[in-house]
TIFIMI-59865 format. One record per residue (C-alpha): residue in one letter; x, y negated, z negated. Coordinates in nm, 3 decimals, padded with zeros to 5 digits. Last residue first. Layout:
+--------+---------+---------+---------+
! residu !    east !   north !      up !
+--------+---------+---------+---------+
!      A !       X !       Y !       Z !
...
+--------+---------+---------+---------+
END
This chain:
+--------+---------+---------+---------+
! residu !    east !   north !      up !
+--------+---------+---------+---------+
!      X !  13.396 ! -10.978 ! -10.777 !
!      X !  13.114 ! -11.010 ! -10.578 !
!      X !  12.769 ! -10.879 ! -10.835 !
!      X !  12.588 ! -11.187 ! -10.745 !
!      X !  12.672 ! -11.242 ! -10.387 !
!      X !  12.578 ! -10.848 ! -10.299 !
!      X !  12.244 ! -10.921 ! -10.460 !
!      X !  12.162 ! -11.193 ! -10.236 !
!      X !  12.228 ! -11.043 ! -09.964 !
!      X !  12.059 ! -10.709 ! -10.054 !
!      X !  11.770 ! -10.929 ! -10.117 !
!      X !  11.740 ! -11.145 ! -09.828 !
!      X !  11.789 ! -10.785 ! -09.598 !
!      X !  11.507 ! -10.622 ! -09.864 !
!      X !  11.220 ! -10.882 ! -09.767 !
!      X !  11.370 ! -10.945 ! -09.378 !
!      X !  11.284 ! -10.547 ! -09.363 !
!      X !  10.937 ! -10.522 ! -09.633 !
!      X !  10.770 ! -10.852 ! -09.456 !
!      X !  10.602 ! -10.808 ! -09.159 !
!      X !  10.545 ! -10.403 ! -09.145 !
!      X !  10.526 ! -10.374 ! -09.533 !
!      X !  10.319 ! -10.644 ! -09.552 !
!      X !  10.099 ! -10.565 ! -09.267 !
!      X !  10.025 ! -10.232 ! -09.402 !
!      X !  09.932 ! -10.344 ! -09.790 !
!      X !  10.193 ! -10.231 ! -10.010 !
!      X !  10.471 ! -10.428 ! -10.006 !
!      X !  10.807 ! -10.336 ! -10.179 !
!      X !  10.747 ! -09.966 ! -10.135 !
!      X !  10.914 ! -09.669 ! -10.308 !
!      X !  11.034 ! -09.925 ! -10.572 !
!      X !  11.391 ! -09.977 ! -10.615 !
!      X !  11.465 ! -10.267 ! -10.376 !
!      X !  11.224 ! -10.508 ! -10.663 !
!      X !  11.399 ! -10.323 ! -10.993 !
!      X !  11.755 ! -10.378 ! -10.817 !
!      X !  11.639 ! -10.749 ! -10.749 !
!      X !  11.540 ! -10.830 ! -11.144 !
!      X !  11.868 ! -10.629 ! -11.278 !
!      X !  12.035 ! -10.922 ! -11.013 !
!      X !  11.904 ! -11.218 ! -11.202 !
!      X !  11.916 ! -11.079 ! -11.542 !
!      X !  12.349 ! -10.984 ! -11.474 !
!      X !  12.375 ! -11.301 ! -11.299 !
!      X !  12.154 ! -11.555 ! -11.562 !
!      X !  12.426 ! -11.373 ! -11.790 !
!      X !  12.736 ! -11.475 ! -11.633 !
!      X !  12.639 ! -11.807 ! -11.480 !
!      X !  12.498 ! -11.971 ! -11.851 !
!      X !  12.106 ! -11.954 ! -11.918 !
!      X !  11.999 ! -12.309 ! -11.940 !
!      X !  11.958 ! -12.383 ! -11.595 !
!      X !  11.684 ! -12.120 ! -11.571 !
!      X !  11.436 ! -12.297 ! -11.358 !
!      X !  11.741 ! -12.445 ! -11.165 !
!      X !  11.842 ! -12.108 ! -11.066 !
!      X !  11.523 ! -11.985 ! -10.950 !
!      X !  11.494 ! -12.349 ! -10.746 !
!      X !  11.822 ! -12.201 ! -10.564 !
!      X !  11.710 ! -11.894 ! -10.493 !
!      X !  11.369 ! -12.062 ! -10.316 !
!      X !  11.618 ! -12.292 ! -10.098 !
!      X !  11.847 ! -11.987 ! -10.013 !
!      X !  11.504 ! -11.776 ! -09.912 !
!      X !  11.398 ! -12.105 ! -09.699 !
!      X !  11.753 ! -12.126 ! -09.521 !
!      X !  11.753 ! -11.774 ! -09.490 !
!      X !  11.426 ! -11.668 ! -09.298 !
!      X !  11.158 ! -11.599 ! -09.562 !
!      X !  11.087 ! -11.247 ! -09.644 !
!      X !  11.126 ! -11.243 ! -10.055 !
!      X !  10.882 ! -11.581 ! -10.010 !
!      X !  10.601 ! -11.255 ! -09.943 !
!      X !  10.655 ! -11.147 ! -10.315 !
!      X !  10.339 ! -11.308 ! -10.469 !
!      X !  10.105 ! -11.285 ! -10.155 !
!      X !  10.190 ! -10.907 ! -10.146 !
!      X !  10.149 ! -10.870 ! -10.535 !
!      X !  09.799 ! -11.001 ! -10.515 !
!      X !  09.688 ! -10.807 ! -10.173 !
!      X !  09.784 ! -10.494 ! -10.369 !
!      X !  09.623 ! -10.530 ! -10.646 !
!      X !  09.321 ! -10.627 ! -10.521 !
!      X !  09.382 ! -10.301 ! -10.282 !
!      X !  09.419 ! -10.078 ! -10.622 !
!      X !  09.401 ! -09.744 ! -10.354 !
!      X !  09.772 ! -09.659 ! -10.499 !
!      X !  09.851 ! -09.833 ! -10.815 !
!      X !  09.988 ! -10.167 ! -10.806 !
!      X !  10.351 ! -10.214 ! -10.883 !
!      X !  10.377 ! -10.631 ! -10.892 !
!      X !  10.565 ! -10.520 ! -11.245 !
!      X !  10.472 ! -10.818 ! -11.452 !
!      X !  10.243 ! -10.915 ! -11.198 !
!      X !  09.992 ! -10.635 ! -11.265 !
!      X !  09.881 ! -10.883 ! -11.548 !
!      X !  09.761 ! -11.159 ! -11.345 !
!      X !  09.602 ! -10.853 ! -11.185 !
!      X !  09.455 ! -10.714 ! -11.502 !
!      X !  09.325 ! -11.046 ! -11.602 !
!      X !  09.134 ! -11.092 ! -11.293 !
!      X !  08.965 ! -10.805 ! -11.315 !
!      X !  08.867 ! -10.865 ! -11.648 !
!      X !  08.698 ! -11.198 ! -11.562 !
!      X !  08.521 ! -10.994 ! -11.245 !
!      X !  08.393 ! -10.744 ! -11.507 !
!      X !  08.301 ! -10.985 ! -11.790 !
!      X !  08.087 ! -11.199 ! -11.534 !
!      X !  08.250 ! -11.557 ! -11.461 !
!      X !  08.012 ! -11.820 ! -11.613 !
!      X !  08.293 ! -12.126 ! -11.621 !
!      X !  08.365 ! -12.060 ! -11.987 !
!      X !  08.399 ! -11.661 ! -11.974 !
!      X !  08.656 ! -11.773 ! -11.693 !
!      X !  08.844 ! -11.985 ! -11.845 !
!      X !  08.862 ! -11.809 ! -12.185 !
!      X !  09.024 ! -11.464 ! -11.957 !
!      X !  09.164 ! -11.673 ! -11.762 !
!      X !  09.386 ! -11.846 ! -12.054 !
!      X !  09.458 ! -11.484 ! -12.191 !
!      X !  09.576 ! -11.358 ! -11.842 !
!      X !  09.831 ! -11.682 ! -11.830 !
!      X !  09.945 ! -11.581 ! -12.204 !
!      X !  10.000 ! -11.185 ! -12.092 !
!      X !  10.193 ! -11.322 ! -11.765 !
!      X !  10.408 ! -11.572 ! -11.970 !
!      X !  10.488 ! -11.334 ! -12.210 !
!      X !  10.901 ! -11.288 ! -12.152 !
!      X !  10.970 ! -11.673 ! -12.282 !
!      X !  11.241 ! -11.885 ! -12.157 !
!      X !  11.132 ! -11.985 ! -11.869 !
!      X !  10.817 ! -12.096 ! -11.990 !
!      X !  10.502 ! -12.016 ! -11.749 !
!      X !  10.124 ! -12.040 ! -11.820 !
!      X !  09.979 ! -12.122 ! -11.526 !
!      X !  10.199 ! -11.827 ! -11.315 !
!      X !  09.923 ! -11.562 ! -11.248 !
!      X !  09.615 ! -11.843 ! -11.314 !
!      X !  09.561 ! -11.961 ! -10.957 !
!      X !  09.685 ! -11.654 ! -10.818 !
!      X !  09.407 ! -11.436 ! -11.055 !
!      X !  09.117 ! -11.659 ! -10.894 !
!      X !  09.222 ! -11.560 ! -10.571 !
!      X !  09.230 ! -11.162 ! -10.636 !
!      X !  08.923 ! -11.217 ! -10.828 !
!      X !  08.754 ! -11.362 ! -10.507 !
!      X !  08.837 ! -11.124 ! -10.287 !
!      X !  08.738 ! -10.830 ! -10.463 !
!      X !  08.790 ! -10.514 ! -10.247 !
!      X !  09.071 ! -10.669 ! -10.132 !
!      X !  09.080 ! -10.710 ! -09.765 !
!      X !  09.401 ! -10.645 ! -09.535 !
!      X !  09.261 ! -10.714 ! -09.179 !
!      X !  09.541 ! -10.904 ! -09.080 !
!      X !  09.326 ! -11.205 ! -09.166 !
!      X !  09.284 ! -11.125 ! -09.516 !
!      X !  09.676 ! -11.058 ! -09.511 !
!      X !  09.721 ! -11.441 ! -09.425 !
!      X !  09.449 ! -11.602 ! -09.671 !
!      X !  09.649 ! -11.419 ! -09.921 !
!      X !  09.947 ! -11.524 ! -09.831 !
!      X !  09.807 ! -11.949 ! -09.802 !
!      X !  09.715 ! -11.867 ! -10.132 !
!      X !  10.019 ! -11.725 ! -10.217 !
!      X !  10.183 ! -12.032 ! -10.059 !
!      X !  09.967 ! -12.261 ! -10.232 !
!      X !  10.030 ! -12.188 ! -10.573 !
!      X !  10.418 ! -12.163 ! -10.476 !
!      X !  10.397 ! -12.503 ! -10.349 !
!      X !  10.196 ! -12.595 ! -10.684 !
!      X !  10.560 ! -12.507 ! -10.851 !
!      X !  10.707 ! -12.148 ! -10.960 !
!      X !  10.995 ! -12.288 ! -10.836 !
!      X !  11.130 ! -12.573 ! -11.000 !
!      X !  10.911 ! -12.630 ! -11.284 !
!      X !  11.046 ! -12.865 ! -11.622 !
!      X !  10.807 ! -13.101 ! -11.447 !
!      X !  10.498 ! -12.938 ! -11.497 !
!      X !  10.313 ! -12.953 ! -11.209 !
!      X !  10.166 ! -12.574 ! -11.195 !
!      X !  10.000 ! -12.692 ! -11.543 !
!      X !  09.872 ! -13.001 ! -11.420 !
!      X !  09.725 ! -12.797 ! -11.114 !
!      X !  09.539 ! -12.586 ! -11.370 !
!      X !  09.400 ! -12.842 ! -11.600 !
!      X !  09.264 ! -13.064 ! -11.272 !
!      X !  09.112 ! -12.722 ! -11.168 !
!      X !  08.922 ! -12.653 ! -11.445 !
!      X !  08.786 ! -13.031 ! -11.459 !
!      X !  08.685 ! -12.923 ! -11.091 !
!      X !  08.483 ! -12.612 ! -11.180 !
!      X !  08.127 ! -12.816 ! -11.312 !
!      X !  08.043 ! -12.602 ! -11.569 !
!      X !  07.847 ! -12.286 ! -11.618 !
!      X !  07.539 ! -12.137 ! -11.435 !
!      X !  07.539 ! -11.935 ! -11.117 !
!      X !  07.256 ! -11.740 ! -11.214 !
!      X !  07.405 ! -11.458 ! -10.922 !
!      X !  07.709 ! -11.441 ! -11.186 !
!      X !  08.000 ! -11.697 ! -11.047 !
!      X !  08.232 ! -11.590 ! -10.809 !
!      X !  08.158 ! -11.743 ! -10.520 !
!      X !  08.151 ! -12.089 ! -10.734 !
!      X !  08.460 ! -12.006 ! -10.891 !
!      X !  08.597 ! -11.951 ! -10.493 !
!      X !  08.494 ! -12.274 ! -10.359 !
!      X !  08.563 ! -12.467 ! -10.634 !
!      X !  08.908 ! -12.383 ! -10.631 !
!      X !  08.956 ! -12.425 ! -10.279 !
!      X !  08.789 ! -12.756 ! -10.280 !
!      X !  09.051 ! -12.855 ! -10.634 !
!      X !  09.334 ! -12.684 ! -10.387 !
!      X !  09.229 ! -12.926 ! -10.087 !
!      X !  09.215 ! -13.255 ! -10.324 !
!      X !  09.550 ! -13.172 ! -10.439 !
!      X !  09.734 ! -13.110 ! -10.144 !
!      X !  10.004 ! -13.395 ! -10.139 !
!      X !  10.054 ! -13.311 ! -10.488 !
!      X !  10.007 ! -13.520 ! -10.732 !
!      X !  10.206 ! -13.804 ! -10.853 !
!      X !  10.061 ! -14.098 ! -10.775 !
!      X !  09.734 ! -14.020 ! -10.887 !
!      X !  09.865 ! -13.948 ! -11.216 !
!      X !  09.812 ! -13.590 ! -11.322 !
!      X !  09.534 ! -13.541 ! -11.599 !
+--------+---------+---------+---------+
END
């Protein structure tokens, strides 16, 4: 477990969050274990110090995202699956590995089972930690949709914050040399501009899709400057 010291400032409000949503989504029973041990594991794991970006701030963020959308009026149609899938879409993450979503879905899918989280929900929430490989939900997949949203709103920050998040990209991936972390780095923001629709719920595409692809194209254009 983290050292006192050195967790994050909003530890104790992520470990209520947590146990707030495993215990609305527990079977009507609502056996299993106590959910803060579960959530001590977690936050360790988004406070790995090789992280840079995909930190506990990013945790909360999409939290914070999702909370957002669910205000605009932009409910999944399972709520708590969609939050229980942001606390495990980036648990498992090595920078230098290409299955980090398909190991994070496998540690929700124990998780889960352990903390008496119905096979349905449990699935659910693998297939969006999944869908975040792509973050191209199907149309009508509104979990999937409020996921991804949450995930790529920090695309729309204003330009100091959207340098700042660039920047902690980089340092994630300090051991990839300029060239090639340039080549990955901008084949990951033509895929992004390329689909039909960046955000997919309606106040994500009205809010977010413009500053979203300006930040982008920006950024893009500085990569590939010859």
């Amino acid at each position: 477990m983290a050292a006192e010291s050195t967790r994050h400032p909003a530890h104790a409000e992520l470990t209520r969050r947590w146990t707030d949503t495993v215990l609305a989504a527990r079977d009507d029973d609502g056996s299993g274990p106590a959910p803060e041990p579960y959530a001590a594991n977690l936050l360790d794991r988004w406070a790995e110090p090789r992280r840079r970006y995909h930190t506990t701030d990013h945790l909360l963020a999409v939290l914070d995202h999702i909370d957002v959308l669910e205000a605009h009026g932009e409910r999944a149609e399972d709520p708590a699956a969609v939050r229980l899938a942001a606390w495990f879409h980036d648990a498992v993450y090595l920078p230098d590995r290409s299955e980090n979503e398909e190991r994070s879905a496998r540690l929700a899918e124990r998780a889960l089972a352990e903390l008496g989280i119905g096979p349905e929900r449990t699935a659910e929430v693998a297939r969006l930690v999944r869908l975040t490989v792509t973050h191209d939900p199907a149309d009508q997949d509104t979990d999937g949709a409020v996921l991804c949203d949450a995930d790529l709103a920090i695309l729309a920050s204003p330009p100091a914050a959207y340098a700042a998040y660039t920047a902690a990209v980089r340092e994630e991936y300090a051991f990839v040399p300029d060239d090639a972390f340039r080549v990955g780095r901008a084949a990951v923001l033509r895929q992004l501009l390329d689909l039909p629709r960046l955000f997919r719920t309606p106040y994500g595409e009205r809010a977010w899709a413009r500053p979203a692809r300006r930040n982008m194209r920006d950024e893009l254009a500085a990569l590939t400057r010859t």
